[in-house]
DOPABA-399018 format. One line per field, with one value per residue (C-alpha): y negated, z, x; residue in three letters. Coordinates in steps of 0.1 Angstrom, whole numbers. Each point is the difference from the previous one (the first is absolute). Layout:
N
Y [Y,...]
Z [Z,...]
X [X,...]
r [ALA,...]
end
This chain:
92
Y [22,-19,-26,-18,-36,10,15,38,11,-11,-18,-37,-11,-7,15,24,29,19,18,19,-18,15,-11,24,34,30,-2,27,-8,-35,-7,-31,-15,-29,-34,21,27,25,16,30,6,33,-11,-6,-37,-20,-27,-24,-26,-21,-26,4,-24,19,17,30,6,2,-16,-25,-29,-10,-11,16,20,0,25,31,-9,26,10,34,29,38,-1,30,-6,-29,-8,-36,-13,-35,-22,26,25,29,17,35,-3,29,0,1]
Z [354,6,-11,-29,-6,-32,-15,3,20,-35,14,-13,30,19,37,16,12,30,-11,-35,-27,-32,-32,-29,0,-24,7,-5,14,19,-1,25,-11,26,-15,-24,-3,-31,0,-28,-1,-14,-36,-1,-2,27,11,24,25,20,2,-35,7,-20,-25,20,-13,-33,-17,-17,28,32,13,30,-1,30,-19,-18,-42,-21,-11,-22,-10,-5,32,19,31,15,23,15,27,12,-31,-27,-13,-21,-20,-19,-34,-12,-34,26]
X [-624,31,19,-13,22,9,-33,10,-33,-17,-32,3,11,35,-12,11,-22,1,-32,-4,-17,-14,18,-8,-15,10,36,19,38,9,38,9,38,5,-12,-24,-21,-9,-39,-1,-39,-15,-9,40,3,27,-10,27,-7,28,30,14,29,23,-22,-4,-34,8,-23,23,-4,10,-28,-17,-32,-25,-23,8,8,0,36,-3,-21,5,22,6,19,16,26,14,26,14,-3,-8,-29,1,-29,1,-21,-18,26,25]
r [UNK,UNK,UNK,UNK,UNK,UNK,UNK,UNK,UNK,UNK,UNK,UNK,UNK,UNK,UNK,UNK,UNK,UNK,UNK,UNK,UNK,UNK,UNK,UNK,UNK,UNK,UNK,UNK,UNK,UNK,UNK,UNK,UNK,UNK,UNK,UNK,UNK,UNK,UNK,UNK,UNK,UNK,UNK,UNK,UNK,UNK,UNK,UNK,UNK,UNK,UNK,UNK,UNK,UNK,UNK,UNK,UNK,UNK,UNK,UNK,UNK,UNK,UNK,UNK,UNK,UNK,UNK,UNK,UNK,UNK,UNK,UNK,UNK,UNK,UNK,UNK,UNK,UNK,UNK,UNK,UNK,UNK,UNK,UNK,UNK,UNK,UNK,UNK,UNK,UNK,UNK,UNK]
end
């Protein structure tokens, strides 16, 4: 739920919710940052979704995701704020 006008809820879409809508199931950690939002699921892949002005996805682009991409694998933990994201890989 919540605001969505950059992508960060992940469903395809630019609404806004005010109810909860399903986007992915076996997720392990969700990490909003602002603009963008990180999704580690339980096999260890990240996957990010959002604005992207400024590369904050860091997939090598700037251009804004409404559904979750695929970003890494073997990722442990992840972590994100206003404009950036952070994700802990299993080789440290």
């Amino acid at each position: 739920t919540g605001r969505n006008e950059a992508g960060q809820l992940g469903d395809g879409t630019t609404t806004s919710r005010v109810d909860w809508t399903r986007v992915n199931s076996s997720v392990a950690a969700v990490a909003p940052g602002g603009d963008a939002t990180l999704t580690l699921k339980t096999d260890g892949t990240l996957w990010v979704h959002g604005w992207n002005q400024f590369g904050s996805l860091g997939n090598g682009s700037t251009t804004r995701r409404l559904s979750p991409v695929q970003l890494a694998t073997s990722v442990t933990a992840i972590a994100a704020g206003y404009g950036f994201g952070l994700g802990l890989k299993t080789d440290g």
